[in-house]
C-alpha positions in Angstrom: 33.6 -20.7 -9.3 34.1 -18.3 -12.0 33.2 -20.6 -15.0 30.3 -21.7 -12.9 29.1 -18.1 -13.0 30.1 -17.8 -16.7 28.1 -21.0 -17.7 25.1 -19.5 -15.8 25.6 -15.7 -17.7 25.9 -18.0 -21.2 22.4 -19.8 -20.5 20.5 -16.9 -19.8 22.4 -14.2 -21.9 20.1 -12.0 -24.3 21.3 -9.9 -27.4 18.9 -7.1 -28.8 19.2 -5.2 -32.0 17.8 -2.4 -31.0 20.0 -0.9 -28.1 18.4 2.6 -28.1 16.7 2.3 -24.5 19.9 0.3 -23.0 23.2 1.9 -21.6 25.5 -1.4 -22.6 26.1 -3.3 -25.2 25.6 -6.9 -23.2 22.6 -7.5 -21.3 22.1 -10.6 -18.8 18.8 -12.0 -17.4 18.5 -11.0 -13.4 15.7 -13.1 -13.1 13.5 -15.5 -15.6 11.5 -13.4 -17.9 7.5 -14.5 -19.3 8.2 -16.0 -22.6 4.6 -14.5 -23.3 5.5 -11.2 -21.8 9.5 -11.7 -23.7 7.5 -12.4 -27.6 5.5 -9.5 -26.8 8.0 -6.7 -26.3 9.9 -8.2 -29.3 6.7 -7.9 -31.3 6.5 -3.9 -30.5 10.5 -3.8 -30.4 10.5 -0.6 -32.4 7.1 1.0 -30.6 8.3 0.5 -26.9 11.0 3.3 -25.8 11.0 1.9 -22.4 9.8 -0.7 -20.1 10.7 -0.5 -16.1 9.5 -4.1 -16.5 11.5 -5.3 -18.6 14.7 -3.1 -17.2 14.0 -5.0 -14.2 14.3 -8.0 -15.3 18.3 -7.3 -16.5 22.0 -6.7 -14.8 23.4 -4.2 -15.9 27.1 -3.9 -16.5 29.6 -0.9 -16.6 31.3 -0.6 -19.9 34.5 -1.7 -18.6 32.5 -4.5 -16.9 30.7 -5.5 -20.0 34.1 -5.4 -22.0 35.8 -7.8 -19.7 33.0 -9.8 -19.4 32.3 -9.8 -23.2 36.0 -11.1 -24.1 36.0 -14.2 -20.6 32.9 -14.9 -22.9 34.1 -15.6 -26.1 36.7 -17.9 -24.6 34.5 -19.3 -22.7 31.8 -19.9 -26.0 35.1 -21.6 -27.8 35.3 -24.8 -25.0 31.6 -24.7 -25.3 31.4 -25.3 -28.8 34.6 -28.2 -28.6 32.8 -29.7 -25.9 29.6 -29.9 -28.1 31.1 -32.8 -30.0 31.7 -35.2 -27.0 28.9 -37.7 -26.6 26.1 -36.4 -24.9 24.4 -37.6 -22.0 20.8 -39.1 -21.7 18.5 -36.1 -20.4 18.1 -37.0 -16.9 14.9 -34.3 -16.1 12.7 -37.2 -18.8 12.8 -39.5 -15.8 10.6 -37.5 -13.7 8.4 -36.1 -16.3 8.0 -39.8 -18.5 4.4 -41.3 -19.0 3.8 -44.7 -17.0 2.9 -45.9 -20.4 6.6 -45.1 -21.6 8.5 -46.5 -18.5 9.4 -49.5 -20.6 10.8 -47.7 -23.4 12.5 -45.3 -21.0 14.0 -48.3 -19.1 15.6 -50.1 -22.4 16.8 -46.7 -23.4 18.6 -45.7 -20.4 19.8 -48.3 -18.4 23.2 -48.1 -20.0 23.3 -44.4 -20.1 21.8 -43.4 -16.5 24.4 -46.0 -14.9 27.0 -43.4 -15.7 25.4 -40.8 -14.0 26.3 -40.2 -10.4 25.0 -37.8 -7.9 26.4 -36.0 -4.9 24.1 -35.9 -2.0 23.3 -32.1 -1.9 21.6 -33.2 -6.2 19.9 -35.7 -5.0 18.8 -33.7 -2.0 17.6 -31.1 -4.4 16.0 -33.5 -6.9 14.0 -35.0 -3.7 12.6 -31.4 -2.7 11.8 -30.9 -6.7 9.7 -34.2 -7.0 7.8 -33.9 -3.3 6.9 -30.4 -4.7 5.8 -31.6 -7.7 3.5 -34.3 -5.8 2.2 -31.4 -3.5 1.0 -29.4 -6.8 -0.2 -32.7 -8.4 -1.8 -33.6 -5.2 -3.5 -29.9 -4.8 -5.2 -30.4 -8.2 -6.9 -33.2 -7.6 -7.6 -32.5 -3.7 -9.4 -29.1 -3.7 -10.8 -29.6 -0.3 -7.3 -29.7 1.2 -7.1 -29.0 5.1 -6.8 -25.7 6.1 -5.1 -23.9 9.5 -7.3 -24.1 12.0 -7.9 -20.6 12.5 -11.2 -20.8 15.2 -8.6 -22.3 17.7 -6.8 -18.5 17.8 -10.2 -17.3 20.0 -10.0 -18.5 23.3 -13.5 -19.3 23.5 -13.2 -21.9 21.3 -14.4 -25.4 22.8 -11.6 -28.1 21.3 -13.5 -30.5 22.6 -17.0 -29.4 21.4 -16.5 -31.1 17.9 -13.2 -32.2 17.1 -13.9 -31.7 13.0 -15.0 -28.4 13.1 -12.9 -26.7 10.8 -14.6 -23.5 9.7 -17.6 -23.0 12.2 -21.3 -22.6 11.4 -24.1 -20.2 11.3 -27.2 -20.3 13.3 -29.8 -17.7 12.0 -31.9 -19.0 15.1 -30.0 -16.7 17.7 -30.5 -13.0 18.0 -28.1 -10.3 16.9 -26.1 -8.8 19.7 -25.9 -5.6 20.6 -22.5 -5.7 21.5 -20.1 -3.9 18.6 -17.0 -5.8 17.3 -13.5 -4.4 18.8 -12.4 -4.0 14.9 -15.0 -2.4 12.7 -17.9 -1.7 14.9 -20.5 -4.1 13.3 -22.8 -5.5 15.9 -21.8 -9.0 16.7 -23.9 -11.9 15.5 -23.6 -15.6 14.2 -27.0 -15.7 11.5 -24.6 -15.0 8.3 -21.7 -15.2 7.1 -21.5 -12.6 4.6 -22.7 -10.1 7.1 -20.7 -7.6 8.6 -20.1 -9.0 12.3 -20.0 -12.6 11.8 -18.6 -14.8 14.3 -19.0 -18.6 14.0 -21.9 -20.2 16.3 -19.1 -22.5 17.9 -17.9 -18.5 19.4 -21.0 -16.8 19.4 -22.9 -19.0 21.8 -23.1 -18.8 25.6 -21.1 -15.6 25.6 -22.0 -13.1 27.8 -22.2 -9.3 26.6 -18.8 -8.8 29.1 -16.9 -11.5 27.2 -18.1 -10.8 23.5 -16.6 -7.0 24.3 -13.4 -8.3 24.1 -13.6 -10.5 20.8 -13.7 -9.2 17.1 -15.3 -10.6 14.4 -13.9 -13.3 11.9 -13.3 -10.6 8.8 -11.4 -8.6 11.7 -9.2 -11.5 12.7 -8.7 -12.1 9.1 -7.6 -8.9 8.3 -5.4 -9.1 11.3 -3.7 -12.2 11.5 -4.0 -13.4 8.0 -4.0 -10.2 5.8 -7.0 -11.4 4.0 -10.3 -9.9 3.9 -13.8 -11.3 3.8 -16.1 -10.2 1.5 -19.1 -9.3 3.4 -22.5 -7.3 1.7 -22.6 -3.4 2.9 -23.9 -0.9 0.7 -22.3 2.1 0.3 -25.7 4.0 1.1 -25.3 2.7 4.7 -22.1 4.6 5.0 -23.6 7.9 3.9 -26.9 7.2 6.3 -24.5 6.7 9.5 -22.5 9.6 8.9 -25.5 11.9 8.2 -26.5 11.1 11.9 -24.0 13.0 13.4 -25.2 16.0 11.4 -27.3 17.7 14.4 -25.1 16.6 17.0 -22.9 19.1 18.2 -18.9 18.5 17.7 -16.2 19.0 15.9 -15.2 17.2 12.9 -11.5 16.3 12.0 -11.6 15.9 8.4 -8.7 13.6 7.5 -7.1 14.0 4.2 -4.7 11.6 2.1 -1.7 13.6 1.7 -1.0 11.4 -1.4 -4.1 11.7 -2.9 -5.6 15.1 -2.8 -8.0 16.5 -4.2 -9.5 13.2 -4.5 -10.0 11.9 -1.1 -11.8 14.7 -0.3 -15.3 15.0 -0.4 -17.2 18.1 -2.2 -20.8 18.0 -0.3 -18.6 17.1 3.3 -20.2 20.0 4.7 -23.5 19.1 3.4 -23.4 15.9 5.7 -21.3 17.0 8.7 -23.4 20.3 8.9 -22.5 24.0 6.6 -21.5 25.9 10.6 -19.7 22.8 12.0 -16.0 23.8 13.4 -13.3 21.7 11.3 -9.9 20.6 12.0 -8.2 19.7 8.5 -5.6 16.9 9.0 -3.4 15.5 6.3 -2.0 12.4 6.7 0.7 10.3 5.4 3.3 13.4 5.8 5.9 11.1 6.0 5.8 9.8 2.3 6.1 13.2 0.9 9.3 13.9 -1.0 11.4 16.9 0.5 12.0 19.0 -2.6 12.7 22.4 -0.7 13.2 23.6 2.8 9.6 24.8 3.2 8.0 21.8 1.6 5.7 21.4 4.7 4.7 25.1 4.7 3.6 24.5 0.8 1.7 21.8 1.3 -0.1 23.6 3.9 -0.9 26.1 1.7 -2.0 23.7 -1.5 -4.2 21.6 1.1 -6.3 24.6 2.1 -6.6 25.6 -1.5 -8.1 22.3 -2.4 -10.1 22.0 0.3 -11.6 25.3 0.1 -12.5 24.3 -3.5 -14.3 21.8 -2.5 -16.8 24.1 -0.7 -15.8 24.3 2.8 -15.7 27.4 4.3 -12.6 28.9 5.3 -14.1 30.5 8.5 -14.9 27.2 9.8 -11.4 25.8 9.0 -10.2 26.0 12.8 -6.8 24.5 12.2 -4.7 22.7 9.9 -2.4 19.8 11.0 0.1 17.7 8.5 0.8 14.5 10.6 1.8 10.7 10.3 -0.1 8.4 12.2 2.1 5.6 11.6 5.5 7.3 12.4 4.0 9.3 15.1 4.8 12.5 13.2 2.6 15.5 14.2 0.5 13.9 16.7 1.2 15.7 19.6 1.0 18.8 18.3 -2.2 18.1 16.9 -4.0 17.0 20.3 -2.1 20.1 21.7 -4.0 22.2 19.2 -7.4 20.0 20.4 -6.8 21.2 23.7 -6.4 25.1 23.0 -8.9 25.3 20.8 -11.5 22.8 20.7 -11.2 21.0 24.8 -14.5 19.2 25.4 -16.8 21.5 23.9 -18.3 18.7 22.5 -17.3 15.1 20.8 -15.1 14.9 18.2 -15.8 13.0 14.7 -13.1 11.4 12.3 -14.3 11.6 8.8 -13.3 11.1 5.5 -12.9 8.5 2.4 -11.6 5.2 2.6 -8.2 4.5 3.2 -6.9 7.8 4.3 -6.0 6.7 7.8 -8.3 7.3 9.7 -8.6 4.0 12.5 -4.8 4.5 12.6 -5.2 7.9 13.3 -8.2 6.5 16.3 -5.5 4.0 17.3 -2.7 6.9 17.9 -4.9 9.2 19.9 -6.8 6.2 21.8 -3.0 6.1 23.1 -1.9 9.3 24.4 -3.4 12.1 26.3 -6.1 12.7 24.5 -7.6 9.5 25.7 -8.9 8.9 29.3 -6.3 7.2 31.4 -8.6 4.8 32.4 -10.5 3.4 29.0 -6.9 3.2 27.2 -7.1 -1.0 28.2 -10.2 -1.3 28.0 -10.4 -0.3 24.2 -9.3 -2.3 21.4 -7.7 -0.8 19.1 -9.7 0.1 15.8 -9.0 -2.4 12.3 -6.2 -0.8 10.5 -5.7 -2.4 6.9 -5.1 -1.8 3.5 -8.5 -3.0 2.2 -10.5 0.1 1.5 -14.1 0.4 4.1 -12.8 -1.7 7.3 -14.8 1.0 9.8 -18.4 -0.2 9.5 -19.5 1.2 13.0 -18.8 3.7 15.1 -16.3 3.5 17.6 -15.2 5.7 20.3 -12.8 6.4 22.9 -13.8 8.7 25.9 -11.8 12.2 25.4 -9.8 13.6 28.4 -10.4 17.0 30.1 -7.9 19.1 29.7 -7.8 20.8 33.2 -5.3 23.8 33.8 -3.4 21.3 36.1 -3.1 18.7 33.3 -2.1 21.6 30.6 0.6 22.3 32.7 1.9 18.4 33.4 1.8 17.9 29.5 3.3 21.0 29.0 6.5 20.4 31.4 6.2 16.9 29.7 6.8 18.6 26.1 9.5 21.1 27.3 11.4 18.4 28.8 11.4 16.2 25.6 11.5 19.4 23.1 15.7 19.2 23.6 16.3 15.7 22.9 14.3 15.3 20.1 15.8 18.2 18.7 19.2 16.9 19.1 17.7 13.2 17.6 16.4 15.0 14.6 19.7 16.9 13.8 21.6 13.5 14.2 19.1 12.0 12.4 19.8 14.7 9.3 22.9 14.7 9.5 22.5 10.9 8.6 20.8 11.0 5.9 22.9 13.6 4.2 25.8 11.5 5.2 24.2 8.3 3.8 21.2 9.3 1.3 19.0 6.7 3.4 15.3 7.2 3.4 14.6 5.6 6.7 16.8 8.9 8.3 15.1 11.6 6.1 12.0 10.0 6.9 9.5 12.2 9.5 9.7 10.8 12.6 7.3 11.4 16.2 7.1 10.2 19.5 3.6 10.4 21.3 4.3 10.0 25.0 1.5 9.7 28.1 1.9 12.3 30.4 -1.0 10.9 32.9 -0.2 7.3 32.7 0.1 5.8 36.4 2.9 3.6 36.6 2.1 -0.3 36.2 1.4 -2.2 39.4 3.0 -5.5 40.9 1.5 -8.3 39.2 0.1 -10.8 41.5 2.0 -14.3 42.1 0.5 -16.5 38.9 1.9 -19.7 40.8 -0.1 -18.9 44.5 -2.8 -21.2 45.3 -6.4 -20.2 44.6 -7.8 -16.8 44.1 -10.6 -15.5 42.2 -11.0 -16.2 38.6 -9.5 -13.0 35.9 -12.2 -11.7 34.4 -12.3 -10.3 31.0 -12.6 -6.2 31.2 -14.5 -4.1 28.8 -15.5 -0.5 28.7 -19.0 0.2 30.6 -20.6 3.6 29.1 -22.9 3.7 32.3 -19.3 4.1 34.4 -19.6 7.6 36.7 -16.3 8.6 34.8 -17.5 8.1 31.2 -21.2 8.8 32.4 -20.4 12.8 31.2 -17.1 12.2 28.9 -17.1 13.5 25.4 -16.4 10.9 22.6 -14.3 10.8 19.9 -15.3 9.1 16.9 -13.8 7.1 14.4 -16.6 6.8 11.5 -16.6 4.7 8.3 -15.3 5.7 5.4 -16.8 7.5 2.4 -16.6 5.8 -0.8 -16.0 8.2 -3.4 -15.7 7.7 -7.2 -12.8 9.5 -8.1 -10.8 7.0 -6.1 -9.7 4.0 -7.9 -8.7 1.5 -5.5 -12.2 0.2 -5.3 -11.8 -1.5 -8.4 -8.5 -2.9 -7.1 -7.9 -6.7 -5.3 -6.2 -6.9 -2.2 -2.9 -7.6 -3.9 -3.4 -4.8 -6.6 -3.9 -2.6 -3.3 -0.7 -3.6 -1.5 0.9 -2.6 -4.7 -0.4 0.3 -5.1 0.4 1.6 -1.2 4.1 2.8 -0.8 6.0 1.5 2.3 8.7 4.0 2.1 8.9 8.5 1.1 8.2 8.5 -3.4 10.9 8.5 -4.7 9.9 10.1 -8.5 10.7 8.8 -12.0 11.3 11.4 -14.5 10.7 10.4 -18.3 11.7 12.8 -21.2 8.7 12.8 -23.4 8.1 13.8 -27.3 4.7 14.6 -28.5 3.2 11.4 -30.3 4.4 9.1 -26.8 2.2 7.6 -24.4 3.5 6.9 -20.9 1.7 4.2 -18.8 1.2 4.1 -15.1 1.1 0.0 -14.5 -2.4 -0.3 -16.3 -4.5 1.7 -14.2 -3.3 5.4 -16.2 -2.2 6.6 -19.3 -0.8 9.9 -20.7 -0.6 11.1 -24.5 1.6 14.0 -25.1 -0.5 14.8 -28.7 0.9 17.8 -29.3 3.7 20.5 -28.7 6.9 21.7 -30.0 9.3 20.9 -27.4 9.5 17.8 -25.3 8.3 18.1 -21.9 9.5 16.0 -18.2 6.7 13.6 -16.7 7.9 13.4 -13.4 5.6 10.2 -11.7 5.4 10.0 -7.9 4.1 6.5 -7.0 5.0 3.4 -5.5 8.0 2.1 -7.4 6.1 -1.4 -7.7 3.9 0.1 -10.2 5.9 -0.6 -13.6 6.1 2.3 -16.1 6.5 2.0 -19.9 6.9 4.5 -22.5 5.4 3.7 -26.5 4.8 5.4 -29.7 0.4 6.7 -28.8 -0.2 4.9 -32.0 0.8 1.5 -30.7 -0.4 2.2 -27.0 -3.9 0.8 -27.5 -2.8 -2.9 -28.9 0.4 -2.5 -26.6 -1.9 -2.6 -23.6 -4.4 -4.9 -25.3 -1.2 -7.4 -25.5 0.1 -7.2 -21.8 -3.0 -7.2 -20.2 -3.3 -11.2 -19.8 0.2 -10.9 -18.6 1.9 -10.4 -15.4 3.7 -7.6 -17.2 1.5 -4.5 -15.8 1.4 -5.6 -12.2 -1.5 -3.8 -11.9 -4.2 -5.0 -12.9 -2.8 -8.9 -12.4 -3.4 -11.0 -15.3 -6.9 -10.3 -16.4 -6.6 -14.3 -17.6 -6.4 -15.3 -13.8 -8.3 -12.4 -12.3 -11.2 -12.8 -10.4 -13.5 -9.9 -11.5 -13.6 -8.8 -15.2 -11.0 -5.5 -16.1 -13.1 -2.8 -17.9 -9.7 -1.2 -19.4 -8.4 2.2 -19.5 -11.1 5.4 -21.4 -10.2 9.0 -22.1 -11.1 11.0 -18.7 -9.9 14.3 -19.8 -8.1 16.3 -22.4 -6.2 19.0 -20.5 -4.0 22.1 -22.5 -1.2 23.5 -20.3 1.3 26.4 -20.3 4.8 25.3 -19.5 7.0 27.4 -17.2 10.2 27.2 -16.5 11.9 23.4 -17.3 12.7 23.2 -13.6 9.3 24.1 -12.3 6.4 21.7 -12.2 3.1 23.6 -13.6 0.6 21.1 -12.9 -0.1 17.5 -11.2 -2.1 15.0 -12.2 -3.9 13.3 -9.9 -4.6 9.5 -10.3 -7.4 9.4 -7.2 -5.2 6.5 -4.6 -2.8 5.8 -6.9 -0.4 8.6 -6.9 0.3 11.6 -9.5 2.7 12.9 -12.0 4.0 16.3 -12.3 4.2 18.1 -15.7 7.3 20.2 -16.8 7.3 22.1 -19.6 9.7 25.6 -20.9 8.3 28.9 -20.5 5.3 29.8 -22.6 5.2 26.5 -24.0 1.6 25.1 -25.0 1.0 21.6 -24.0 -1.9 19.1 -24.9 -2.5 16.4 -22.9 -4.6 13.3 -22.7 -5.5 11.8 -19.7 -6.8 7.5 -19.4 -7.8 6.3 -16.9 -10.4 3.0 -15.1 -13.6 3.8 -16.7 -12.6 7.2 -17.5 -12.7 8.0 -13.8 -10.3 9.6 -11.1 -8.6 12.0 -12.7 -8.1 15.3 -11.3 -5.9 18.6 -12.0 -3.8 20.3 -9.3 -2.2 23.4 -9.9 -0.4 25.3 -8.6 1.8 21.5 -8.4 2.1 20.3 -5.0 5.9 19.7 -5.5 6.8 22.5 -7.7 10.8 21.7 -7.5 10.7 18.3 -7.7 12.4 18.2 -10.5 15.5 19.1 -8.4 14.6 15.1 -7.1 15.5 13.7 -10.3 18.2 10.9 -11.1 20.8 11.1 -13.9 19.8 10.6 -17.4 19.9 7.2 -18.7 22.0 6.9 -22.2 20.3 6.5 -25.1 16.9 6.2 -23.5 13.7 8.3 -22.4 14.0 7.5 -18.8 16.0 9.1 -16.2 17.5 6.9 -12.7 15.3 6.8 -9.8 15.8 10.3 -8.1 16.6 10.8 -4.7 13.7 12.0 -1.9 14.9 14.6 -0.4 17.5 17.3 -0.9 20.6 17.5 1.4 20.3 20.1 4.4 
């Protein structure tokens, strides 16, 4: 076993002269390396400092590892080299890639060899499974039209027996647009085109009542849903800002939902131009739970650095009603926040969701259409909104009829809350003492439970085996109810596409790169003036000048490589890895479907360092993610910022995450870079 694993290190060992960015003096190959991407980094050995990239793609050893490793080696490199004088065999890989043109020659050369070889049935196994893939990819070139999953059998409309070799349904422009909305996005429902937001296939669309197309969403929906792919379909952005103007001289309250992770860029300046200048606000930021924990009152700051930004972007603080840092995917904050909608907003009037693409909106929708906040009633009777990584999935309105909240049903929730208060207190302790016991992120991370205070228990289900009874008919919401007839709504809207955000020029795989999963954990890099440090491709920073070194401390998803090079190299560095898989983001400009305009100076920013431990500024890469600048007291630092078409960049300061450095992993020997730091500080 062991000089299996030896013979494997040997094949795929790799020496470099230049060990300054490496802590050992042998390196091994984790996993297969681009030669392109390998001759590249060789080419600009001496102008790369670091590459996450390329660090990624290498086991690293201890030094008493390496050492005992290095001397098994060399005895293992002196049988190598005496069995190198035995006879060799034939190659046995030219028999599946030989020509039919050279299957005589082949034959008369190898029929005395090859009868030597003998396999064992798990090789010849494996040499099956290589060749039948080879076929498949053969086969795939020269079959473009190969059969697809037959995705219209998922809706239950579908007739099987309508047309047998109906794979992807058809349009008919000949039947009227519906008025019924999809249960996704909102889009009226329709079967004229397919590039249309709404589409459903005419094989669907046709003969369905208005009852039964209430319960079925659209084909970019189900896509998004069940296949994680989305449909390209023609809306203009001036549609969005149209729809959301409506609600102007309507009276309600709007929530404006904020991207903790990307503020001040997800939110809008002329908001309150839309929405209306008086309208009563609730300010929500989202995504709580990805925030690192670099102090005890790391909530409270961001509090305080939200309604900062916002204010700057012209909203009036008089109108501010309330501020609320939630997670709608972990539950976090949730029921406080429809608390707060209760005590100080009630039904007053409806309630409006607004804000960019991508902040969180329809998950936000899809958390309160489940709770109290949502009539008992219409919770199974509506769908829950499209929630999805691809930016501008709300194209409609949809709504959910709010609950009253009576005296009687303020005091029910409130017993409810009272009762629970104790053991999740005692679950978050347990769950602190956890994570300071293990350092895992899933324990650290902010956790909610959103209960239902009002919600009847279920009834006895009818006997599915008795004979006969009435036929189950689909259920959808019906406005024109007595219940709803007088409800207040609340409103998730579409979202605003604004420029300073950069995952609009982002593919759906770029996207779920971009998107953390888990709480940042930051990268800290130790940066001379004259170095650039790249973000994946999508941002650049140039320390030009300063007399001290300063700490880039990045907070963004760790998929996004980072790489450090000498700023007079950084242009044709990037110009290099571009049609390589090296950047991650953009992918391969070579394979790519649209064109990559590159990276262009957005802004030239001079700082004034404070103390080394304390961030003084962050910036913002609009959806991407940010990095903190630290710098020594009175220190002058010039900066310049790249970025997509020299847009979405922004400066935050006072820093959101003024001790993050605190975050920070140990140093790495005899390299720029420090270890991936920790996300939150020990309680």
């Amino acid at each position: 076993m062991l000089n299996k694993l030896l013979n494997s290190l040997l094949a795929k060992k790799l020496f470099f002269s230049n060990l300054r960015s490496y802590s050992v003096k042998v390196k091994f190959l984790k996993k297969p390396i681009d030669p392109d991407v390998a001759s590249i980094f060789q080419k600009h050995e001496q102008s790369i400092l670091y590459s996450s990239y390329r660090e990624d793609h290498f086991l690293k050893l201890g030094y008493k590892k390496s050492r005992a490793l290095q001397e098994m080696i060399k005895v293992k490199e002196k049988e190598m080299k005496i069995a190198s004088g035995k006879v060799k065999e034939f190659p046995l890989a030219l028999k599946y890639i030989a020509s039919p043109e050279d299957s005589v020659k082949y034959e008369e050369v190898t029929n005395s060899q090859c009868d030597r070889i003998v396999f064992s049935k798990e090789e010849e196994e494996f040499l099956d499974s290589i060749r039948e893939k080879e076929m498949k990819r053969i086969k795939a070139r020269f079959s473009p039209e190969e059969e697809q999953p037959d995705w219209l059998h998922d809706y239950e409309y579908f007739d099987e027996n309508e047309d047998a070799n109906v794979k992807y349904g058809t349009p008919d422009p000949t039947i009227p647009i519906s008025k019924v909305p999809c249960n996704g996005c909102g889009a009226a429902l329709h079967c004229a085109e397919p590039s249309l937001p709404g589409y459903l296939p005419s094989e669907i669309f046709k003969g369905r009542s208005s009852t039964e197309l209430k319960t079925i969403i659209c084909q970019r929906c189900h896509f998004l849903k069940n296949y994680n792919t989305a449909l390209n379909v023609s809306v203009h952005p001036d549609e969005y800002l149209q729809m959301i103007s409506s609600i102007s001289h309507k009276h309600g309250l709007g929530m404006l939902i904020v991207d903790l992770l990307d503020f001040p860029s997800s939110i809008w300046s002329d908001v309150s131009k839309v929405i209306g200048e008086r309208r009563p606000l609730f300010i929500v930021g989202n995504k709580v739970d990805l925030i690192p924990k670099d102090s005890r009152n790391y909530l409270n700051n961001i509090k305080v650095r939200l309604m900062e930004e916002v204010t700057k972007k012209g909203l009036l603080e008089k109108n501010i009603k309330h501020i609320a840092l939630v997670s709608a995917t972990t539950g976090y904050g949730i029921e406080e926040l429809i608390t707060n909608l209760h005590h100080k907003w009630g039904t007053r009037g409806d309630v409006y969701l607004i804000g960019a693409t991508n902040v969180g909106k329809s998950s936000l929708f899809n958390a309160l259409l489940r709770s109290d906040y949502c009539k008992i009633q219409a919770q199974d009777l509506v769908s829950r909104a499209t929630a999805s990584p691809w930016p501008g999935t709300t194209l409609r309105l949809l709504k959910f009829p709010i609950l009253r909240p009576s005296d009687y049903r303020i005091y029910l929730r409130t017993q409810r809350l009272i009762t629970e208060q104790y053991t999740k207190g005692q679950e978050a302790k347990l769950r602190q003492i956890e994570a300071n016991k293990t350092g895992k992120l899933q324990y650290a991370t902010l956790m909610g439970h959103i209960g239902q205070t009002f919600r009847p228990e279920p009834e006895e289900t009818s006997d599915f085996f008795a004979m006969g009874g009435a036929n189950i008919q689909p259920q959808a919401l019906n406005e024109d109810n007595k219940d709803y007839r007088d409800s207040k709504w609340c409103y998730d809207t579409p979202g605003i596409i604004l420029p300073d955000q950069i995952h609009h020029k982002l593919n759906i795989e770029e996207i779920l790169r971009v998107i953390p999963k888990e709480m940042l954990r930051p990268r800290v890099f130790f940066i001379k003036s004259g170095l650039s440090l790249f973000l994946a491709g999508i941002g650049r920073i140039d320390y030009v000048t300063g007399m001290q070194p300063i700490r880039l401390i990045v907070y963004a998803s760790l998929k996004l490589p980072m790489l450090v090079c000498e700023t007079e190299k950084a242009e044709e560095i990037y110009t290099d890895l571009l049609p390589t898989d090296a950047l991650q983001v953009p992918q391969n400009t070579i394979e790519r479907s649209s064109p990559w305009t590159g990276l262009k100076c957005a802004k030239e920013l001079n700082l004034m360092g404070n103390y080394s431990s304390l961030t003084v500024a962050d910036i913002v890469f609009g959806s991407i993610g940010w990095i903190g600048v630290n710098g020594n007291k009175d220190q002058e630092i010039s900066l310049r910022v790249w970025s997509p078409d020299a847009q979405g960049v922004s400066l935050r300061q006072p820093a959101l995450l003024e001790e993050g450095f605190r975050l920070r992993g140990k140093r790495i020997r005899d390299s720029v870079a420090h270890k991936i730091g920790k996300a939150f500080i020990k309680q």
